[in-house]
N, C-alpha and C positions, 0 to 999 in steps of 0.2 A: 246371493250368498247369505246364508243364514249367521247370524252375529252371534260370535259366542261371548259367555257369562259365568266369570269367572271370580268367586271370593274373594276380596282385597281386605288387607287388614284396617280398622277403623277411623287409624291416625294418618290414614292418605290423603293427597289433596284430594277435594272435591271434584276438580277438572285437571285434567292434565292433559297439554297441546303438545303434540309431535307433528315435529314438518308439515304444518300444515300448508297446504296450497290451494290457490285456487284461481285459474287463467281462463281467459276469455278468447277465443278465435279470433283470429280478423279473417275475413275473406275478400277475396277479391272482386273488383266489380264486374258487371259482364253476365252472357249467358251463360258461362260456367263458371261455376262458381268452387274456386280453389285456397285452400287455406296460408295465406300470403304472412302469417305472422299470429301473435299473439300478446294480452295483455296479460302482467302475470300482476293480479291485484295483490295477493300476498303469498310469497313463496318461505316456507320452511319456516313458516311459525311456529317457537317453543316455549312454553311457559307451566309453570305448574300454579294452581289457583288452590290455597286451605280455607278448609271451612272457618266461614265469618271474616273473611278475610276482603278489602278491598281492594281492586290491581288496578291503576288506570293504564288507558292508554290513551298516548298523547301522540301526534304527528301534525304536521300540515296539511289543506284540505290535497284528497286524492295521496294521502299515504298507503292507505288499505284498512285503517282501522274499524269502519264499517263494517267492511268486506270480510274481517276477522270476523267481527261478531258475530254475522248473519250465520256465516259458515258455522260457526258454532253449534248454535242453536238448530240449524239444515232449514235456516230458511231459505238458503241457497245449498246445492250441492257441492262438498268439495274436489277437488281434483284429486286431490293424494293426501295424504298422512292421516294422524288420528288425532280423535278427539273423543281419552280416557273419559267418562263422566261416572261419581261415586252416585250409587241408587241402593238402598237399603241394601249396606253392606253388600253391594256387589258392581265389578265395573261394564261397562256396554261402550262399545264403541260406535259413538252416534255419527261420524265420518264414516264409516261401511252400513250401517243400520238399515236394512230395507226400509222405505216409507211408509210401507202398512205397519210395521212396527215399531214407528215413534210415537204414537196417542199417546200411549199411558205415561211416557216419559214428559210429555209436552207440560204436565201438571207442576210440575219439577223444574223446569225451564219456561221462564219467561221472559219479555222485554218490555223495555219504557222507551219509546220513541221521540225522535228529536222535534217534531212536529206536532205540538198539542192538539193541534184541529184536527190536523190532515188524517191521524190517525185514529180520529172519532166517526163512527160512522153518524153524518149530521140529519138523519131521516129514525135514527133508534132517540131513545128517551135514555137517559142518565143512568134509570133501574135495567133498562134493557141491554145497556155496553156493558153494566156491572153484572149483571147476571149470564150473559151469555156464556162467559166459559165454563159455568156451573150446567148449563141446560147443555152443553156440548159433549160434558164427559159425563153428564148424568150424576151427580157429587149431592145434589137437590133439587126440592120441588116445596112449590105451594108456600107455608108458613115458611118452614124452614130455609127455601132462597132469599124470601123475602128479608128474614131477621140477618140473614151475612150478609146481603148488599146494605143494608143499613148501618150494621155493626161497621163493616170497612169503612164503609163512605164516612162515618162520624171519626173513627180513626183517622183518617187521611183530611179531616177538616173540611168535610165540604157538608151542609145542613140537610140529613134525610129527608127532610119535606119538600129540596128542590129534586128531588128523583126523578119527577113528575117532567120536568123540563128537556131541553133537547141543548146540544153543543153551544150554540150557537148563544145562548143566554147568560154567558161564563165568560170568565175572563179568562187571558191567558195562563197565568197560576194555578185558577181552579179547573183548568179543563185537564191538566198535566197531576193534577192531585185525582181525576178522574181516571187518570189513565192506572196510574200507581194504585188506585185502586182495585181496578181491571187485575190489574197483575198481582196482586197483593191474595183478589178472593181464591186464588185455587190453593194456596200457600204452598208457593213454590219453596227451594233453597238454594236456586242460581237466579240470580238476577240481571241480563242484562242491560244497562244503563246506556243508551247511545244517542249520545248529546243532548241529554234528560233536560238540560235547563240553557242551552246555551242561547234560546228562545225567548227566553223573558227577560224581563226588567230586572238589576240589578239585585233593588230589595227583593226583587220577588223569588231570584234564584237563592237568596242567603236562606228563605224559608223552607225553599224545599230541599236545598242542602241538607240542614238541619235536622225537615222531618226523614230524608232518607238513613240518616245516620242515626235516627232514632228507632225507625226500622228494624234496620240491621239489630239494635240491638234487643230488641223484643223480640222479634222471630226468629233471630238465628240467620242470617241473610248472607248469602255470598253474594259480594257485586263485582263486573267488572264494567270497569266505569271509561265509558269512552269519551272524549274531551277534549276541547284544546283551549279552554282556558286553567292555564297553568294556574293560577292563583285559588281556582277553584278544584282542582288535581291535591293542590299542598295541605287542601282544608281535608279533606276526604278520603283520601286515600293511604293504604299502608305499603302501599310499592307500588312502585311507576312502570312501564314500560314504554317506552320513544321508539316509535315506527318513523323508517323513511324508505318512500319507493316498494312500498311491499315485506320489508324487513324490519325486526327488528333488531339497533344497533343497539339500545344499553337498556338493562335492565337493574331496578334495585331500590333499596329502602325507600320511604322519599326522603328524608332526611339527611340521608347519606346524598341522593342524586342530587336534590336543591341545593347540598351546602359544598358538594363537590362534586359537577358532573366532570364525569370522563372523558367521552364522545366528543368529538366537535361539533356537530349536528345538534348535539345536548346545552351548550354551551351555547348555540347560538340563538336556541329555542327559548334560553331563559335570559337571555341577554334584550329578549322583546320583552320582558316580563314589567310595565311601567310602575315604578317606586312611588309610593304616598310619599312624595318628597319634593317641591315645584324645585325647589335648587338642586339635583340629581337630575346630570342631562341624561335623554335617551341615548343606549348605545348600542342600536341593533348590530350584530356583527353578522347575518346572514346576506351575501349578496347571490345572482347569477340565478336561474329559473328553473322550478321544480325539478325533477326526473321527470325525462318522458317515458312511459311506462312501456310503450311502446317499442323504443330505440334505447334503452338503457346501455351504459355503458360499459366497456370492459371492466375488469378489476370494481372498486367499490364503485353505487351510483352517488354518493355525495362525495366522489373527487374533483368533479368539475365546481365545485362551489368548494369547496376545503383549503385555506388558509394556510393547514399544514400536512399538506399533500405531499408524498414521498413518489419516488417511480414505481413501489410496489404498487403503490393504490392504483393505478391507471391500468396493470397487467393482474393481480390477485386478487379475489373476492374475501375479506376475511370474515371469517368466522367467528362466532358467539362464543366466547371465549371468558373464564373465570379471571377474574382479574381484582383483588383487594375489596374481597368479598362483592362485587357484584360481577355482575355480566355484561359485557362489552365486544361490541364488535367493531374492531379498527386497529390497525397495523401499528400503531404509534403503544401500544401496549402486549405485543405477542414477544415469544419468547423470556 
């Protein structure tokens, strides 16, 4: 089905997420092979992303936050809903999009990967990962490749004279300032972040922290930044969103969500959150074991772990609902 393209006014978010979904089959074992079940990685994803704008998203490992992003971007197919994306003043819904007709869009959307190595190809040369998405969509040649992988690479701090070098002679910092470079030459204006730094050294994520947010504001960058160190979420980010089981339950400033979460799942996320303070004891309040994504439960899937679990929560799934200016999903706030 052909994608239609249709004028948006200019003050629209940049991305905007409707219901997104997106499930895995299970099948059965045996010679015939019958669909016994499914994974639903993230169901009825909604969020709106404005330009220049940073959104994290936070959950536990096997929330779906990955699985959001990819979908996003179609580096996986989604199951159902849409994924608005602004493009020279017009929108395209890259959730239906035929795949012959993502190219030109791909310039526009890119990613930083969690894995600084794994996502180096370690047999290309430094000039070679930095140039290739230019030699892909054809953007340069010859001089002119050559002077943007330089340009970027001395932007993003890594010395044009190691061009010449392959992965493998980098540290982990500079192989991740390789990558951001990667993504940086087609000069996109979606960015996504997926677990950018949770990889390195301490000092080392504060600098890349830094240079991302320095980024952002030179080019004009929209991120949505995936995460699960909260402390590094607080530095970075201008609203949060908290995934659990494939949903998200609260959405909203950070400022607002750190100094007041709503959710209890929210609440207990930042209850791990460890104090620069040796006399402030730890007070995780999260007990009882992930969702299985699998066998999820009736009514909401953090009732089995929730503290202030009602009888609704066991029998109703609730809803992303407005709630003192943010969004919240959870019974202890409807009505």
């Amino acid at each position: 089905m052909k994608n239609a393209i249709t004028p948006i006014p200019t003050d629209e978010p940049i991305l905007r997420v409707h219901d997104l979904c997106k499930y895995y089959p299970i099948y059965s074992k045996g010679l015939v092979k019958r669909k016994s079940g499914e994974v639903r990685a993230c169901h009825k994803v909604t969020f709106d992303l404005r330009p220049g704008e940073t959104l994290g998203l936070v959950g536990e490992s096997g929330s779906g936050k990955t699985t959001t992003g990819r979908a996003i971007l179609r580096a996986i197919t989604p199951t159902s809903g849409s994924v608005l994306f602004h493009h020279n003043g017009k929108t395209v819904d890259l959730a239906r999009m035929p795949a012959g007709e993502l190219k030109p869009l791909r310039q526009k959307m890119q990613m930083i990967f969690q894995d600084p190595f794994g996502s180096l190809n370690p047999r290309m040369t430094v000039q070679q990962i930095v140039a290739e998405p230019l030699r892909i969509h054809r953007l340069a040649k010859g001089s002119e490749l050559d002077d943007r992988v330089v340009q970027m690479l001395e932007r993003v701090g890594v010395r044009p004279e190691y061009r010449t070098r392959y992965p493998h002679a980098f540290s982990g910092g500079q192989r991740q300032r390789i990558g951001i470079a990667r993504a940086l030459v087609m000069q996109p204006s979606l960015i996504v972040c997926d677990e950018a730094v949770s990889a390195l050294d301490v000092s080392v994520q504060a600098q890349v922290v830094n240079l991302l947010a320095e980024l952002q504001q030179e080019f004009g960058l929209t991120y949505l930044f995936i995460a699960h160190d909260l402390s590094v979420v607080k530095h970075i980010c201008d609203r949060v969103a908290v995934m659990y089981a494939g949903r998200i339950v609260e959405l909203a400033d950070t400022e607002q969500l750190f100094g007041d979460p709503k959710h209890p799942y929210t609440k207990a996320l930042l209850s791990a959150v460890p104090q620069p303070d040796p006399d402030v004891p730890m007070n995780f309040e999260l007990g009882g074991e992930v969702a299985d994504l699998t066998r999820l439960p009736p009514g909401c899937a953090f009732a089995p772990r929730c503290g202030e679990c009602m009888d609704v929560c066991r029998e109703k799934t609730p809803q992303l609902l407005t709630h003192e200016g943010r969004h919240v999903a959870c019974h202890l706030y409807e009505g």
